[in-house]
N, CA, C and O of each residue as an XYZ file, in Angstrom:
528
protein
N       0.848     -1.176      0.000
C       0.000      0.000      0.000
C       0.894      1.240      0.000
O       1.745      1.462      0.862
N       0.616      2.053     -1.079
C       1.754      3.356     -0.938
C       1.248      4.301      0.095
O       0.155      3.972      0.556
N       1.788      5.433      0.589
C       1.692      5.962      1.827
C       1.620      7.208      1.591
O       2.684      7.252      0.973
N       1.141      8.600      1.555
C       1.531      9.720      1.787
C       1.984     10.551      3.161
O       2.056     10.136      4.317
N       2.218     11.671      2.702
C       3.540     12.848      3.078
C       2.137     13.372      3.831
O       0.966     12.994      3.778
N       2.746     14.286      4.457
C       1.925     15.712      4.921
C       1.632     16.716      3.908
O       0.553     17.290      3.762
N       2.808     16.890      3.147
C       2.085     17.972      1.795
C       1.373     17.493      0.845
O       0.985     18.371      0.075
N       0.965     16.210      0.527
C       0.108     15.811     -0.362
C      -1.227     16.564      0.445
O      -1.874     17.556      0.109
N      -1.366     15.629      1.702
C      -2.448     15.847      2.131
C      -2.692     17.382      2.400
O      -3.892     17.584      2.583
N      -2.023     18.384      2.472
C      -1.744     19.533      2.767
C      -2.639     20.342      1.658
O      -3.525     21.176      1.845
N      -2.159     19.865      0.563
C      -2.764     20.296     -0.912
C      -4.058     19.711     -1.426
O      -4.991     20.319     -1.951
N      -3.994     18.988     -1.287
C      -5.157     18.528     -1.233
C      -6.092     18.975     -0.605
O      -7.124     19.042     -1.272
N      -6.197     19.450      0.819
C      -7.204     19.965      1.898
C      -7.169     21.449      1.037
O      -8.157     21.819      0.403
N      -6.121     22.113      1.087
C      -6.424     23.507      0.870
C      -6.223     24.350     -0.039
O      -6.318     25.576      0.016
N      -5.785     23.317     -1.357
C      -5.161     23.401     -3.044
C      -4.899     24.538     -2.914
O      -5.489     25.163     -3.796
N      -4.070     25.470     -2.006
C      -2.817     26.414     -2.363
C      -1.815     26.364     -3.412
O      -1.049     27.274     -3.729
N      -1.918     24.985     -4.013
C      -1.286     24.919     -5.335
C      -1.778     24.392     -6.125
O      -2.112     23.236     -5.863
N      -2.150     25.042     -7.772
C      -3.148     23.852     -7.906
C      -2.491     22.759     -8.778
O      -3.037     21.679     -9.003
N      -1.306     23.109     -9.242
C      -0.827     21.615     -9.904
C      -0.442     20.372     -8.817
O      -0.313     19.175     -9.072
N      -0.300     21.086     -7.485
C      -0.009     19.593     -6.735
C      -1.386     19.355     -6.287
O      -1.480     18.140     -6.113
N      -2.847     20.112     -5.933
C      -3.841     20.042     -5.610
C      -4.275     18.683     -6.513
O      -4.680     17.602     -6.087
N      -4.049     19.111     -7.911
C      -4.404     18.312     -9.220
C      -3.936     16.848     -8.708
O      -4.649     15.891     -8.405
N      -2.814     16.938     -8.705
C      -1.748     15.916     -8.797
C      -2.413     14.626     -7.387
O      -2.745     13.445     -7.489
N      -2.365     15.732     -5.975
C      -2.815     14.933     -5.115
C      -3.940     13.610     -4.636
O      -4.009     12.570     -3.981
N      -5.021     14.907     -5.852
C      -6.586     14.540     -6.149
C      -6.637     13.424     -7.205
O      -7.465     12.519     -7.104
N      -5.658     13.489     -8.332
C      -5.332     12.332     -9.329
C      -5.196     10.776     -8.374
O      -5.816      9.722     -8.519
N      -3.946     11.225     -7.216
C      -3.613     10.067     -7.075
C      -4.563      9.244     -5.721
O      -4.579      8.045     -5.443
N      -5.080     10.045     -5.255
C      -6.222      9.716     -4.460
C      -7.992      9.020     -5.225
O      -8.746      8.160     -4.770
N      -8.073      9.687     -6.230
C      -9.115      9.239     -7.583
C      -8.181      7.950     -8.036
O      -8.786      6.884     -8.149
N      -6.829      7.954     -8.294
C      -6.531      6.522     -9.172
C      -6.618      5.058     -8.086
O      -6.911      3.939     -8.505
N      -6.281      5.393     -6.587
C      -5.715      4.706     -5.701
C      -7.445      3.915     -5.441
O      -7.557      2.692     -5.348
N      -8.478      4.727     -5.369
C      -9.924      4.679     -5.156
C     -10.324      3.633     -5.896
O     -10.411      2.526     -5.364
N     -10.596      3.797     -7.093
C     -10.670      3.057     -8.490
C     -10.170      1.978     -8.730
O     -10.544      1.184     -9.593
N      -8.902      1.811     -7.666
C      -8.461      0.334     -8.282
C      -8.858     -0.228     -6.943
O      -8.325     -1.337     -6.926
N      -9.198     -0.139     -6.352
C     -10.185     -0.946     -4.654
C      -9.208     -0.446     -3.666
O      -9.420     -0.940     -2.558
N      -8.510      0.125     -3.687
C      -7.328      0.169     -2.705
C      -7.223      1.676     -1.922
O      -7.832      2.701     -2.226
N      -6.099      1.445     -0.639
C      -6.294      2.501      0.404
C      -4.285      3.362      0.191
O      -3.242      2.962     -0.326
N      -4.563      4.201      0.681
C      -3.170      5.249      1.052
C      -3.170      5.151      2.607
O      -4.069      5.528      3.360
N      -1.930      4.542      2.956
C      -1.504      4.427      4.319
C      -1.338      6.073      4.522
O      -0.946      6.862      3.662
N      -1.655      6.315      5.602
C      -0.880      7.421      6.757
C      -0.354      7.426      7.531
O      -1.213      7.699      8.369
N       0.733      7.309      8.168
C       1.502      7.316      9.195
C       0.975      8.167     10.090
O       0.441      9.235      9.790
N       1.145      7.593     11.554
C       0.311      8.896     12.740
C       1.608      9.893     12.877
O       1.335     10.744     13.723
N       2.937     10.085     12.334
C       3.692     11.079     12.120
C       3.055     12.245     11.255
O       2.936     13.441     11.522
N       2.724     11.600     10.256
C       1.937     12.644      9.037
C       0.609     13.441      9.968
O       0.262     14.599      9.737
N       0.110     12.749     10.812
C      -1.380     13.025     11.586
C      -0.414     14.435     12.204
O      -0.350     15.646     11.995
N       0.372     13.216     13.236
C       1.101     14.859     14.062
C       0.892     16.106     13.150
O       0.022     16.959     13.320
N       2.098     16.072     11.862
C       2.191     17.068     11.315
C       1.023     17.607     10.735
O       1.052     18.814     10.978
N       0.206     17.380     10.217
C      -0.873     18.006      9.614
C      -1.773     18.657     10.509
O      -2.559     19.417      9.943
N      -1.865     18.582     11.588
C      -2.770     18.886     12.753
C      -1.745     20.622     13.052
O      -2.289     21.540     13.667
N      -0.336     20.755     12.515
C       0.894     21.512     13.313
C       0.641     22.570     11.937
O       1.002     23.746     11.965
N       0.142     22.103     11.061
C       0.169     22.582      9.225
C      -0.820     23.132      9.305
O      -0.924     24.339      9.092
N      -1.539     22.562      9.551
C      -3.054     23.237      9.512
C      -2.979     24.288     10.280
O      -2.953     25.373      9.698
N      -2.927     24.278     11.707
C      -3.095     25.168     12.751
C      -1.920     26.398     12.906
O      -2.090     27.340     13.680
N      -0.877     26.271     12.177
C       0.708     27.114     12.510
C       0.217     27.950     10.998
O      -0.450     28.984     10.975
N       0.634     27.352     10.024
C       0.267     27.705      8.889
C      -0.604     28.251      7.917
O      -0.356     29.102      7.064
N      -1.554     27.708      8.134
C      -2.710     28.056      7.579
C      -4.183     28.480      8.789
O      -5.348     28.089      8.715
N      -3.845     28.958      9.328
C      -4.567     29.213     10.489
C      -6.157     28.624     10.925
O      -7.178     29.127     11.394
N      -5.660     27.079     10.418
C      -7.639     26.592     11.081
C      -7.507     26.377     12.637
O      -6.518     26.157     13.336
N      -8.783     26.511     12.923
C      -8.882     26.267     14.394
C      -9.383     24.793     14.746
O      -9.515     23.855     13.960
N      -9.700     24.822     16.510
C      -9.329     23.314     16.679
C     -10.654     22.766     16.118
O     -10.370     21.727     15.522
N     -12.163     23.039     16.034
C     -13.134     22.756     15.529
C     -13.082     22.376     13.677
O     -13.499     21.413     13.033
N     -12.467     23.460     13.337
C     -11.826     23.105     11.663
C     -11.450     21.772     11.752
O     -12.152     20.864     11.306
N     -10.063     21.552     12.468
C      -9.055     20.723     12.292
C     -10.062     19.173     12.581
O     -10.522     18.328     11.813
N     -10.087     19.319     13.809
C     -11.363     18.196     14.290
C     -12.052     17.429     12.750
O     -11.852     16.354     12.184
N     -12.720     18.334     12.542
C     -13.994     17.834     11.544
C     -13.156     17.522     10.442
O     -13.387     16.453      9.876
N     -12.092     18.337      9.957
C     -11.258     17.684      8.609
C     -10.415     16.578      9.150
O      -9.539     16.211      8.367
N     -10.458     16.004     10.209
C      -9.728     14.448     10.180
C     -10.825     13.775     10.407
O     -10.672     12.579     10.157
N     -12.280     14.165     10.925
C     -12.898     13.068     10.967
C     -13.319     12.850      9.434
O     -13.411     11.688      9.037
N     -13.543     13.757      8.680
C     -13.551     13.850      7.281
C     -12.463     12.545      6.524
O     -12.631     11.527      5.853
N     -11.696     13.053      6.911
C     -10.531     12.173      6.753
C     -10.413     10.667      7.095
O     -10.158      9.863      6.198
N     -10.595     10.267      8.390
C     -10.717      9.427      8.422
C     -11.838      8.380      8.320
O     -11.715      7.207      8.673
N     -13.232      9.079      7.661
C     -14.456      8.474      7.206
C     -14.171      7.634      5.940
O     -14.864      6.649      5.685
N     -12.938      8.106      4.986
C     -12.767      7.869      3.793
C     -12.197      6.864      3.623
O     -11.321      6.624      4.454
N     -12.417      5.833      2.499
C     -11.833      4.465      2.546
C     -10.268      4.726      1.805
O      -9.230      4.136      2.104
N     -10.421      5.651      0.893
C      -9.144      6.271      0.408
C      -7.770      6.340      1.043
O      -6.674      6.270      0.487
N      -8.141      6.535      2.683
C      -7.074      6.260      3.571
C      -7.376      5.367      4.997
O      -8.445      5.093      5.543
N      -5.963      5.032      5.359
C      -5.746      3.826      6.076
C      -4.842      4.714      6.776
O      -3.716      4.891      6.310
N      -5.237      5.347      7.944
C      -4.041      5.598      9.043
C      -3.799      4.699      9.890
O      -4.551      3.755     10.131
N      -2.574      4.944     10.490
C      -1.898      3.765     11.291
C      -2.382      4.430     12.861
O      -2.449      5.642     13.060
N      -2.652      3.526     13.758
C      -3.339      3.254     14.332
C      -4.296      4.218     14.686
O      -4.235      4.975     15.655
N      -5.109      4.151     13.915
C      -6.308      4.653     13.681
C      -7.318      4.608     15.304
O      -7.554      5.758     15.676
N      -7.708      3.886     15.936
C      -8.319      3.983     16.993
C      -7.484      4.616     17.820
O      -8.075      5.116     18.777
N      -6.375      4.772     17.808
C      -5.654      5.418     18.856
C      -6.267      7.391     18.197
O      -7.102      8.222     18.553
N      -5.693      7.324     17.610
C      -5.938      8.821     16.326
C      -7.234      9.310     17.075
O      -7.273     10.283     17.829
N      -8.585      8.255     16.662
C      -9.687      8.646     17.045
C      -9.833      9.261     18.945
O     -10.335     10.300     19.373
N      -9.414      8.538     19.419
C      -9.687      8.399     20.656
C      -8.668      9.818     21.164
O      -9.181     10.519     22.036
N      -7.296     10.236     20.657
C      -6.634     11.726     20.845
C      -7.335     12.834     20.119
O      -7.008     14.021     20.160
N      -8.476     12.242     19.356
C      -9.260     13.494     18.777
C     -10.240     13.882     19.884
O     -10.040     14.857     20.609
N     -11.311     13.082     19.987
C     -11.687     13.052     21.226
C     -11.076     13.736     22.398
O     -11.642     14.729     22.856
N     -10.115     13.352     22.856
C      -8.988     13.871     24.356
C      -9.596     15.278     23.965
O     -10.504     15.965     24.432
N      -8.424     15.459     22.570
C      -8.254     17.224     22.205
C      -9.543     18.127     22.264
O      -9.683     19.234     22.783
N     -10.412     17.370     21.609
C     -11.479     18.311     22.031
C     -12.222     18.603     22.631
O     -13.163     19.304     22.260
N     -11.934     17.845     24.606
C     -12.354     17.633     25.159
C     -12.009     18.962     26.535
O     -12.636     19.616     27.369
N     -10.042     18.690     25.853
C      -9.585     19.095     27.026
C      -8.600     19.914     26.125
O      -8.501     19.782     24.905
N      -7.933     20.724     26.856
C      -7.163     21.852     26.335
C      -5.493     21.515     26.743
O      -4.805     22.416     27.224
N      -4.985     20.277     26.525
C      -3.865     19.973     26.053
C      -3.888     19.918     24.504
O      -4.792     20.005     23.673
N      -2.542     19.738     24.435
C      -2.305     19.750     22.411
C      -2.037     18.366     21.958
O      -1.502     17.350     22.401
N      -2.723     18.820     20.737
C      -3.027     17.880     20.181
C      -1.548     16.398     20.171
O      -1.891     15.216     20.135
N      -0.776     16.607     20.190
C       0.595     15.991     19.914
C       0.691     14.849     21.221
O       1.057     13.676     21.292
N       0.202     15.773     22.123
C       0.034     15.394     23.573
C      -1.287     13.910     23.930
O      -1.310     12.855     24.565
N      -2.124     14.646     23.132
C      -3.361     13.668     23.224
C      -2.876     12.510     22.077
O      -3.472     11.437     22.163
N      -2.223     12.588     21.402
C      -1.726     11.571     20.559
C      -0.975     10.625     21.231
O      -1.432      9.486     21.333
N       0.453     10.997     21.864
C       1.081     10.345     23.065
C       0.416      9.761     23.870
O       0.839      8.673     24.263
N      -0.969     10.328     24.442
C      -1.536      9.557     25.945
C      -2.433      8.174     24.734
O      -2.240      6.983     24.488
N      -3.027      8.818     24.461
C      -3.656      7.329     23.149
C      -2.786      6.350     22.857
O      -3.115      5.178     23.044
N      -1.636      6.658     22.391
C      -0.483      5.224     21.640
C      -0.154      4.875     23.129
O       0.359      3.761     23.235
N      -0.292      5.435     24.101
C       0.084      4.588     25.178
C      -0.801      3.571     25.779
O      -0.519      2.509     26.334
N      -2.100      4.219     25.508
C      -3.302      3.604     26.276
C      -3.200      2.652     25.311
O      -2.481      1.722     25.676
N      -3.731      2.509     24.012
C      -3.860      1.163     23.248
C      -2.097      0.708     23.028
O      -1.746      0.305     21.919
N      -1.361      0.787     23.850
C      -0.122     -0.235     23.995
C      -0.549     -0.924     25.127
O      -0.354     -2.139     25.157
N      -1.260     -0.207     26.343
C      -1.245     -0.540     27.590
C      -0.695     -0.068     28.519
O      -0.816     -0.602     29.622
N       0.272      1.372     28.298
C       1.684      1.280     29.116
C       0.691      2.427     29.283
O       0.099      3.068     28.414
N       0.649      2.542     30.788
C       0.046      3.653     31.471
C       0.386      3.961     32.610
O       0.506      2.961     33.317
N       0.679      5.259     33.314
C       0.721      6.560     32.627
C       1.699      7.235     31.991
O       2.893      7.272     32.287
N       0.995      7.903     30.877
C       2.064      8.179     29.784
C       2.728      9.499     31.472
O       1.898     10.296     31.912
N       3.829      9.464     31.954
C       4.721     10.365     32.611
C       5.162     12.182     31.543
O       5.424     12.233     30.342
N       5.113     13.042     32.241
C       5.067     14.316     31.619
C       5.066     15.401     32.462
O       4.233     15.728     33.307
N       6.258     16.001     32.082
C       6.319     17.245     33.429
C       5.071     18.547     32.611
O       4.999     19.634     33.183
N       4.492     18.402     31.774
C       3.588     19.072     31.194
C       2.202     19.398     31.856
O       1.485     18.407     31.722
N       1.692     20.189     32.375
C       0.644     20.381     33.168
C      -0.672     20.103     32.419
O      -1.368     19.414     33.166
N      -1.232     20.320     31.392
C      -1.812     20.573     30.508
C      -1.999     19.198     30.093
O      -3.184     18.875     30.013
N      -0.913     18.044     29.727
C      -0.657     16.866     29.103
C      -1.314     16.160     30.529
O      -2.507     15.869     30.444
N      -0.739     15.911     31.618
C      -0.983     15.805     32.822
C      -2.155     15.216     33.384
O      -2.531     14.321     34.140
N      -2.654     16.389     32.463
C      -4.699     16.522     33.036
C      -5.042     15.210     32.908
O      -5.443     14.577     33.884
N      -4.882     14.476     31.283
C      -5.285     13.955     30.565
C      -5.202     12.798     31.191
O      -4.291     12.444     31.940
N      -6.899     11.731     30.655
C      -6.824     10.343     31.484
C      -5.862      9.895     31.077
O      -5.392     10.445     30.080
N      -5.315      8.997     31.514
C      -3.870      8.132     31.132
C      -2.683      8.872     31.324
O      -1.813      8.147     30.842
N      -2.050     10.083     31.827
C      -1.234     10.353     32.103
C      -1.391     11.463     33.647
O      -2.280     12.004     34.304
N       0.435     11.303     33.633
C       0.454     11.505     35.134
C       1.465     12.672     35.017
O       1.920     12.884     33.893
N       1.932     13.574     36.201
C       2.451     14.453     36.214
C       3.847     13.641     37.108
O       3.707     12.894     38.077
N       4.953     13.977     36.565
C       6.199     13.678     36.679
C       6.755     14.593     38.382
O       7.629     15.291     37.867
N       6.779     14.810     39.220
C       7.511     15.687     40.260
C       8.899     15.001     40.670
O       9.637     15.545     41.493
């Protein structure tokens, strides 16, 4: 299964360019068509959540709804996906960052709990603990 980047998906969401917009949308339409999915790495998740919000200024309600968008689609296959879901959730629950709620998730579905964090904010969050 081939995999995309953060700037595919980047262009794609917000065709600031439109020959890679084109390009992105081609290979997402060809990948569709032949029965098949585009892996995502939850690295790419990190970053796109950092792209969106640093860069292009969506907020956390934007961001939210364009990954659940995202991940409704058979087009893509993120890697561990229930974890993903469940730090979307956290984030918009609670006012740690997003990166953070990603960490306490890959820990919880490893098992290894509490994710440890001198981060106050991270802290809050079920599954992790504050470091003193």
């Amino acid at each position: 299964m081939p995999a995309l980047d953060t700037n595919v998906l980047v262009r794609f969401l917000v065709r600031d360019d439109p020959a890679q917009a084109a390009a992105a949308t081609e290979v997402l339409g060809r990948v569709t068509a032949a029965g098949e999915a585009l892996f995502v790495p939850i690295t790419v998740a990190l970053e796109l959540e950092w792209v969106l919000r640093s860069n292009y200024g969506f907020q956390k309600a934007d961001i939210a709804r364009t990954f659940g968008n995202l991940l409704s689609t058979r087009e893509l296959s993120f890697e561990s996906e229930a974890a993903l879901e469940h730090a979307l959730l956290l984030w918009q629950e609670r006012r740690a960052d997003f990166s953070d709620c990603v960490h306490v998730a890959l820990a919880a579905q490893a098992g290894e709990q509490p994710l440890w964090t001198f981060d106050k904010r991270a802290s809050a969050l079920p599954g992790a603990g504050m470091l003193r």
